[in-house]
C-alpha positions as CSV (number, residue, x, y, z in Angstrom):
1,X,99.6,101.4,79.1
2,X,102.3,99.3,81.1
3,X,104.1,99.0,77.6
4,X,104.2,102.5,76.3
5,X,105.7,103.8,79.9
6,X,108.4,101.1,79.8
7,X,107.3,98.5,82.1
8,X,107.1,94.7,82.0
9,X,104.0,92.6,83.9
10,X,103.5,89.2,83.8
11,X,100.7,86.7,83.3
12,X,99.5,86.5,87.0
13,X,99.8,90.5,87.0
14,X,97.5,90.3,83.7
15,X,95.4,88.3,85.3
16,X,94.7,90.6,88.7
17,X,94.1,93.2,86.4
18,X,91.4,91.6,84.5
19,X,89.7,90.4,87.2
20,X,89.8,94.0,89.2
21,X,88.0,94.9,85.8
22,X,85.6,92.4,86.3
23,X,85.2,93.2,90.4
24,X,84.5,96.9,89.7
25,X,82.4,96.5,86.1
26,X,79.5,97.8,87.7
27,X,81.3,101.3,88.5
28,X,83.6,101.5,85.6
29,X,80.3,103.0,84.1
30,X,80.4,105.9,86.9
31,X,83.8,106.5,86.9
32,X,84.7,105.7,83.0
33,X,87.0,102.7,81.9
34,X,90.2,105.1,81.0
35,X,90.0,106.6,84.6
36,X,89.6,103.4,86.0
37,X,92.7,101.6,84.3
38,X,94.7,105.4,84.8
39,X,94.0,104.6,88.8
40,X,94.8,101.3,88.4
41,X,98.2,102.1,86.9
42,X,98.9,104.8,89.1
43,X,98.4,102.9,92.5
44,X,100.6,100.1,90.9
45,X,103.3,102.9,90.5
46,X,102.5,104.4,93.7
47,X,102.9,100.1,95.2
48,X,105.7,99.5,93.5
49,X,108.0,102.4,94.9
50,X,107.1,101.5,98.6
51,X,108.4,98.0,97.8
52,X,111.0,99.4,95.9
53,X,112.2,101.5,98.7
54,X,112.9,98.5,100.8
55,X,115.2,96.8,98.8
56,X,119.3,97.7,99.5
57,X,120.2,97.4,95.9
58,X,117.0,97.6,93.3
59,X,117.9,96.4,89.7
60,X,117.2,98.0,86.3
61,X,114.7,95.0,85.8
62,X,113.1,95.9,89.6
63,X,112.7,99.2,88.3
64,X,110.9,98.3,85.6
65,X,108.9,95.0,86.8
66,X,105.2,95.3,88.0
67,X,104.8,92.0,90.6
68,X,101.3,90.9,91.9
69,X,101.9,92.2,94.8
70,X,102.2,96.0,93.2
71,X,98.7,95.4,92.1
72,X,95.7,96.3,94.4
């Protein structure tokens, strides 16, 4: 999903997700696996653009970089 809107993640950003998958596999049931990972993505989005909005001088590679700290 990261890919096909353009964004690059790295390993330890991989990682956090996989284990948020893990955390929640209980409820993914409830709430369905493609809403889940969808919620995900969007509050990573949602992260990224407050930390965005602190930097002076955001880069195209900013722009396009999930960190750990945009995940949950």
């Amino acid at each position: 999903m990261c890919q096909d809107n353009g964004y690059i993640i790295d390993h330890q950003v991989i990682e956090k997700g996989l284990n948020l998958l893990l955390e929640f596999q209980s409820k993914i049931g409830e709430l369905g696996n493609s809403r889940f990972v969808r919620n995900i993505f969007d509050r990573c989005i949602a992260n990224q653009c407050n930390r965005l909005a602190a930097l002076p001088n955001p880069t195209k590679e900013d722009l396009i970089t999930f960190q750990i700290k945009d995940v949950i």
